[in-house]
C-alpha positions, 0 to 999 in steps of 0.5 A, a space after each residue: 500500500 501507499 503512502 497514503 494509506 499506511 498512517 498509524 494513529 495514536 490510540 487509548 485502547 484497541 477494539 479491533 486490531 489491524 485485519 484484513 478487509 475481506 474478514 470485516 463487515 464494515 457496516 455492521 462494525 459501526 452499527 456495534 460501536 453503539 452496543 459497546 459492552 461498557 459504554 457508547 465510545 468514542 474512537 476511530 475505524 481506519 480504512 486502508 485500501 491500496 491508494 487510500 485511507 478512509 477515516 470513520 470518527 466515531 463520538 459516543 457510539 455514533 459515526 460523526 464524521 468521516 475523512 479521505 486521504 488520497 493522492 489528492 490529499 486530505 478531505 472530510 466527505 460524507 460518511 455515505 460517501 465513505 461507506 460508499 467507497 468500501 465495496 460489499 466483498 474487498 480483495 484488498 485492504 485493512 481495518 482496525 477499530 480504536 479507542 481514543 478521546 475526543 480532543 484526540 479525535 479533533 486534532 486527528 479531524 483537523 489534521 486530515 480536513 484543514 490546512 496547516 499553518 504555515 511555519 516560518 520562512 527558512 524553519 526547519 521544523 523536523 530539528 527539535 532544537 529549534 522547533 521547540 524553542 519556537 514554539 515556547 517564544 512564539 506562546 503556540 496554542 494548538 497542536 502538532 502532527 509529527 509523522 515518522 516513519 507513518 506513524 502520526 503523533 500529537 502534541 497539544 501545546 498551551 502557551 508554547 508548553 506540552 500540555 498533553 501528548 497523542 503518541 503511537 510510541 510505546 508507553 514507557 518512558 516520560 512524554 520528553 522520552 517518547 517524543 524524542 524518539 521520534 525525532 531520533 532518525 539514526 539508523 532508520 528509514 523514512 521522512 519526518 514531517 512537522 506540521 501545525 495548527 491551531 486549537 481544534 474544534 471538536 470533530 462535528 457531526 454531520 446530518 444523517 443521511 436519513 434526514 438528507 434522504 428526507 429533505 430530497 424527497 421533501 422538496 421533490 414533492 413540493 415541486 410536482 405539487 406546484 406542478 400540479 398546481 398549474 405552474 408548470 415551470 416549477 421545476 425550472 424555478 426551483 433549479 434557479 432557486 437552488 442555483 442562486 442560493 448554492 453561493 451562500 448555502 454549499 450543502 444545496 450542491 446536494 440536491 437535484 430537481 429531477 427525481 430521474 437524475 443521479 442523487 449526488 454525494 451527501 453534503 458534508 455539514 450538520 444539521 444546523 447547515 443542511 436545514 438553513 440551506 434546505 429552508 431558503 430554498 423551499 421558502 424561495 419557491 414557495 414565494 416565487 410558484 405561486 399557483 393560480 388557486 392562491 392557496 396560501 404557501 404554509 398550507 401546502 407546506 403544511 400538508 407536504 411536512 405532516 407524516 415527518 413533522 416530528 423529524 423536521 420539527 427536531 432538526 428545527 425546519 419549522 423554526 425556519 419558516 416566516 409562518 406557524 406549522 405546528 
């Protein structure tokens, strides 16, 4: 395997060890993560294959989130997208399933989703008589990635000091012991790459893809009812609608007016950003189809949201809305 899939991360506790692929069900592996026998945990499945590494994050028992490294580099996708890409009976590949925390997992997210900082000009971050120094005069808040020899490390500094370490090295030994053992290249083979960002956020939760699934079936009938309704340019109006407003709200790039077309991927945002960006649509040709029988917008909206009102009333659809639905 590449580059790309080998990286090791740092863990508190293994639930599954490195196995191959073919031996694992992956789905069936995160639906268990709920069923812990102690407690929901938080942790992470890896996904090596060929030229690739897919990341699960998990928080409490429940995928959050998901990430790819490729030969394109290190992005969040949706975490349909990253089942998706593992096929049902895999010739190739590996999995593993780890325990870690959940300031762990941000710096883990982070460094797969974010570009680092840039370190300045002429450093040479890989020397640890000069990285560290630095980081003490500069007072850094955040945290550090050193990769050595494929194995990804995490330092989380305050103030320029250590305030706590993520390590794939043995636990023996103090953390200035261990730390410097990664920097120590004598004798081995392998690249040492030094990169930084700021304070984490947490790892956040994307939509579920049952709510997604809802929203487009939602907006399809609001626009074969409209249909219906005499505006027989509904469709067209909802595409300008949903192009216009793609700018300001992305996750509407995952959405399509054709119920015959290829769904596209899953956005990657939470229920915060999905609903935001769904409500100013519907709102939009609501206000702009409206049909000959002047039957108010918030009826058929109404009508439209009852048999799954509980699920858009809890993802706050309704609050969105310049009408009373329930």
């Amino acid at each position: 395997m590449s580059s790309h899939a080998a990286l090791h991360f740092p863990h508190s506790r293994v639930l599954l060890a490195r196995t191959r692929l073919a031996y694992v069900h992956l789905r069936n592996l995160l639906t268990d993560a709920k069923r812990d026998r102690g407690a929901r945990i938080s942790g992470y499945v890896a996904v090596s294959q060929l030229d690739e590494l897919i990341l699960f994050y998990l928080l409490n028992g429940e995928v959050a989130n998901a990430s790819l490294t490729d030969a394109r580099g290190s992005r969040a996708i949706s975490i349909a997208s990253a089942i998706e890409k593992v096929p049902h009976e895999p010739e190739y590949g590996e999995c593993c399933f780890h325990e870690a925390a959940p300031e762990e997992l941000a710096c883990i997210f982070a460094s797969r989703t974010v570009a680092p900082d840039p370190w300045p000009s002429g450093m040479d971050a890989a020397d640890p008589t000069v990285l560290f120094p630095h980081l003490a005069a500069t007072t850094f808040d955040g945290f550090v990635e050193i990769i050595a020899n494929d194995h990804a490390n995490y330092l989380v500094l305050k103030n320029g000091a250590v305030a706590k370490a993520f390590l794939t090295t043995p636990a023996m030994g103090t953390v200035v012991e261990r730390v410097s053992k990664l920097f120590n290249r004598e004798g081995r083979i392998g690249d040492l790459r030094v990169a930084r960002w700021a304070r984490p956020l947490p790892v956040p939760v994307q939509a579920p893809h049952a709510l997604v699934q809802a929203y487009r079936d939602l907006v399809r009938a609001l626009i074969t009812r409209v249909t219906e309704r005499g505006q027989e340019d509904a469709s067209a109006i909802a595409e300008h609608a949903r192009q216009m407003l793609a700018t300001q709200h992305p996750v509407l790039e995952s959405f399509s007016v054709s119920r015959h077309a290829v769904a596209p991927p899953d956005p990657v945002a939470d229920t915060r950003e999905l609903t935001g960006g769904v409500a100013a649509w519907i709102r939009e040709v609501l206000w702009t189809a409206k049909g000959p029988d002047g039957e108010p917008p918030e009826d058929l909206f109404r009508e439209l949201t009852y048999e799954r009102r509980h699920i858009f009333q809890s993802a706050g659809l309704f609050d969105q809305m310049p009408w009373k639905v329930v």
